[in-house]
N, C-alpha and C positions, 0 to 999 in steps of 0.2 A: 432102861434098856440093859438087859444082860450085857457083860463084859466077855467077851468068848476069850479061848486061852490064847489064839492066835495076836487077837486084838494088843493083849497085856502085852507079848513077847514084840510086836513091832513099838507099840511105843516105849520099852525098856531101851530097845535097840537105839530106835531115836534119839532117846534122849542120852544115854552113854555115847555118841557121837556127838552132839549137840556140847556138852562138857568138854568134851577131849577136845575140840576145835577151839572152843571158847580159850582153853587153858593157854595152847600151844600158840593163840593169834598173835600176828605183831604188830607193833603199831608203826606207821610208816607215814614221815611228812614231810615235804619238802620248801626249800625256803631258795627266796630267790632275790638279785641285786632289781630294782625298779627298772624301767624302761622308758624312757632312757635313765642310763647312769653314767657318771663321769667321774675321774680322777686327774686332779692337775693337768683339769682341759681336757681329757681323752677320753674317749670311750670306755667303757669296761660292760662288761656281762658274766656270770656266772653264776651257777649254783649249787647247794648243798640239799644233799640227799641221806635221811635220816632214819631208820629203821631199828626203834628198840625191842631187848629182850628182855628176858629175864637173865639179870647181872651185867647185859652186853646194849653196846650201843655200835652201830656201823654207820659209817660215816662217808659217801662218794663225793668226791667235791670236782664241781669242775665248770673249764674257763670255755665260753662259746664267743670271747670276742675274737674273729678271724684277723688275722694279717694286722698284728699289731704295731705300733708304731716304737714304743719304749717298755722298758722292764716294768714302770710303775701302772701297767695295762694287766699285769701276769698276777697271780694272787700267791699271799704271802698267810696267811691267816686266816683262820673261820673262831671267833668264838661265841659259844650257843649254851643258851638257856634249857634244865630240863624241868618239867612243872615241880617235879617235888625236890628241887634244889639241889639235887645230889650232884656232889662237886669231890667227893674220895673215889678216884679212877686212877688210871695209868693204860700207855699205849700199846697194848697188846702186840699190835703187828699196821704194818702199812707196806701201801705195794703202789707203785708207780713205771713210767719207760722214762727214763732219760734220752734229754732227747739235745744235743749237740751242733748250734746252727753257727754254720760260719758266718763270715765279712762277707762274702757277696749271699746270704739269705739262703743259702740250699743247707740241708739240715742232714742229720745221719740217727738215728733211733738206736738203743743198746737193742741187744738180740734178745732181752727179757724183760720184765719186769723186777725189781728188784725194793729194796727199801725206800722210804722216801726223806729219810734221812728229818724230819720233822720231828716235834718237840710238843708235849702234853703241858699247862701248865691251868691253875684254878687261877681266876680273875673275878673275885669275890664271891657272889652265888653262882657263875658262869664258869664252863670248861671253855680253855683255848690250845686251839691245835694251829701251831707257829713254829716258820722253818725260820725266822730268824732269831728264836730263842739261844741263849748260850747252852753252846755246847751241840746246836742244830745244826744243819748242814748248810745254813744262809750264808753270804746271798745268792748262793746258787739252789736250785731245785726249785724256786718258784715255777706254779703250774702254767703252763702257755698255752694261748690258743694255738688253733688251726693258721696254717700258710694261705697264702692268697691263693687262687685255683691254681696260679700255674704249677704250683709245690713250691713256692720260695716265698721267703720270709720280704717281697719287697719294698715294704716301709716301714723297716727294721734301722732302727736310728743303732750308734755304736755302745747303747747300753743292754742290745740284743745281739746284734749280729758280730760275731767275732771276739766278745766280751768275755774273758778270761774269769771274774771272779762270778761272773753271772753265769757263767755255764758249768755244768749243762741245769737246764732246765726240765721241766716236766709235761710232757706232750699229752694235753687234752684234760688230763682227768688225775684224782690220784685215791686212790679207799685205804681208809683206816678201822679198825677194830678196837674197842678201849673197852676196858673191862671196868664197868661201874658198879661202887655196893649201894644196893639197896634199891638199884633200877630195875622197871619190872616190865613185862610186856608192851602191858595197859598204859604207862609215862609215853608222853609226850613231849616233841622240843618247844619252848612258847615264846623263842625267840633266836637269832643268828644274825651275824654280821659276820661283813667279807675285810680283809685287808688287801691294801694292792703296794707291791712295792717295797724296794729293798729296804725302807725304811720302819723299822717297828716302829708302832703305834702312830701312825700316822694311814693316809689316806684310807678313809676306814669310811665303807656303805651300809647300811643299815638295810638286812634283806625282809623281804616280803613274803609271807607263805604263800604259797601256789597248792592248786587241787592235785590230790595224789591218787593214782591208782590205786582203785578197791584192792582190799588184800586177799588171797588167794581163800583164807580161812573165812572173812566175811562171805566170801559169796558163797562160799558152803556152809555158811548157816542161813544166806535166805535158800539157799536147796533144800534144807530141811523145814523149811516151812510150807515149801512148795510140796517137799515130802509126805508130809502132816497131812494139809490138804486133800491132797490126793487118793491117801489112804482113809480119811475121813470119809473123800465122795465114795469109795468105794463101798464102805462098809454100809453109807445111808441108801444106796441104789439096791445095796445087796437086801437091805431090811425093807424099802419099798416094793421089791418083788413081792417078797414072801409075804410081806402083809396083803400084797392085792390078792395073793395066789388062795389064803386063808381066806379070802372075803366071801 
């Protein structure tokens, strides 16, 4: 079958979008503490939310156990594996709310988000990002859950509520940026663990990967097959006219 000029110019089009999505996609995965999970007896929940680039890795972390009981419930640490080992980074930027809860559990939020006052360190093939690193802002800024519904911290033991070296803390979530050499879109994390508690290197959960959300770029490359398709039926209905019309 002849190639018409039309034909050539849609799938040049195609496929130069096809690249361009390919190049610019990210890869995005998330990891998570099991369910149930505990730390000296307690509860914990949280997760870490991973999306690499090219040189960059972003990092959302965050605590979903509600109406906690002690500091050692709150996360202190995330360190995670990337598959091609690269471990020469440093922490570009992190942004977090401080979050301030008195003695009797009612809290107060700063008016922004601000640093998270957290610390980048390599832990053999593994990056770790730890607020009780020297020189971090431990042991205050651990991340905290949510309040009990009524808005107060009610089973807030005196290592939360009113706790001078423990405050302020970090309400809900906290995103960091690290600029890593030699990381590329296409890397992946192929492992993470959480810390909980004002004590480094202790109470430590070993997270789980969970299914992540297709990424914006993947679904516009099954578009483009869907694309393809389409233009294919067209071309074959166009060519079965004219052959019947010729018969």
């Amino acid at each position: 079958m002849k190639v018409s000029l039309t034909q050539r110019r849609l799938a040049l089009f195609a496929l130069a979008l096809f690249l361009a999505a390919k190049s610019s996609v990210a890869g995005t995965i998330s990891f998570a503490t099991p369910s149930p999970s505990s730390t000296s007896g307690l509860p914990v929940a949280a997760e870490a939310d991973f999306t690499t680039g090219n040189g960059t890795v972003t990092v959302t972390l965050q605590n979903f156990e509600v109406n906690p009981t002690s500091a050692v419930q709150a996360i202190s640490g995330l360190t995670f594996s990337i598959d091609g080992n690269q471990t020469t980074a440093t922490l570009a930027s992190s942004s977090g709310v401080e979050r301030l809860i008195a003695g009797d559990g009612s809290y107060t939020d700063a008016s922004s988000p601000s640093s998270t006052g957290w610390g980048l360190a390599t832990s053999g093939s593994a990056l770790n990002l730890d607020v009780l690193l020297p020189g971090a802002a431990g042991p205050s800024n651990l991340i905290i859950g949510a309040p009990a519904s009524d808005g107060l911290y009610d089973a807030a033991n005196g290592s939360i509520a009113g706790n001078g070296p423990h405050n302020p803390f970090l309400a809900l979530l906290a995103t960091f940026t690290l600029n890593v050499q030699g990381v590329t879109a296409q890397d992946t994390i192929t492992s993470a663990s959480f810390q909980f508690g004002t004590t480094d290197g202790s109470n430590i959960v070993n997270g789980v990967p969970i299914t992540a959300t297709p990424e914006p770029a993947t679904a516009l490359l099954a578009g483009f097959g869907a694309l393809g398709f389409g233009i294919r039926r067209v071309f074959t209905r166009r060519r079965e006219k004219r052959d019947s019309s010729n018969a």
